[in-house]
C-alpha positions, 0 to 999 in steps of 0.5 A: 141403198146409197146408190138409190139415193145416188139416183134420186139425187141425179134425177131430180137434178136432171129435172132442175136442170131441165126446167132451168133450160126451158125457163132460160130458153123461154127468156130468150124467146122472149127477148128476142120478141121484145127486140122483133116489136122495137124494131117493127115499131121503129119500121112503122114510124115514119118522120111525117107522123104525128103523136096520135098516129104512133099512138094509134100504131101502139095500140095496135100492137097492143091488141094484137098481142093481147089477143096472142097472150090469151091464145097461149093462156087458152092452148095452156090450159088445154095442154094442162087438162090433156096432161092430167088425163093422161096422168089419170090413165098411167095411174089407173097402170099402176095398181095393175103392175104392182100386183105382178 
């Protein structure tokens, strides 16, 4: 009994850990984009532009990674409804492994 629980144990640490790597490499990722769009924004200021040109490059930016942000929620979603399906199809295994 001791050594199931053992393995319940370091299972869901794994698991932890997995999700706190993913987390922490999504953070750097994200970072490093943040870096990236600072130094494109400093590339595309030149010295003879006035306020409502930088503006008008922010809010370029702006849109395109609005539209960049809803992709991901979109690809998201469908990769969230194809994990459910193939959740749904382990689970129809299930009942048909346990009567062996």
């Amino acid at each position: 009994m001791s050594n199931v629980l053992e393995l319940v144990k370091n299972t869901r640490r794994k698991n932890k850990l997995k999700r706190e790597i993913l987390d922490n490499d999504k953070k750097v990722r994200d970072n490093r984009k943040r870096v990236d769009l600072l130094s494109n924004l400093v590339d595309y200021i030149t010295p003879n532009m006035d306020q409502n040109d930088i503006k008008d490059i922010i809010k370029n930016m702006l849109c395109d990674y609005e539209d960049r942000v809803d992709d991901h929620i979109i690809k998201g979603a469908e990769l969230s409804k194809e994990r459910r399906d193939v959740n749904k199809k382990i689970n129809s295994f299930a009942p048909v492994v346990a009567k062996k």
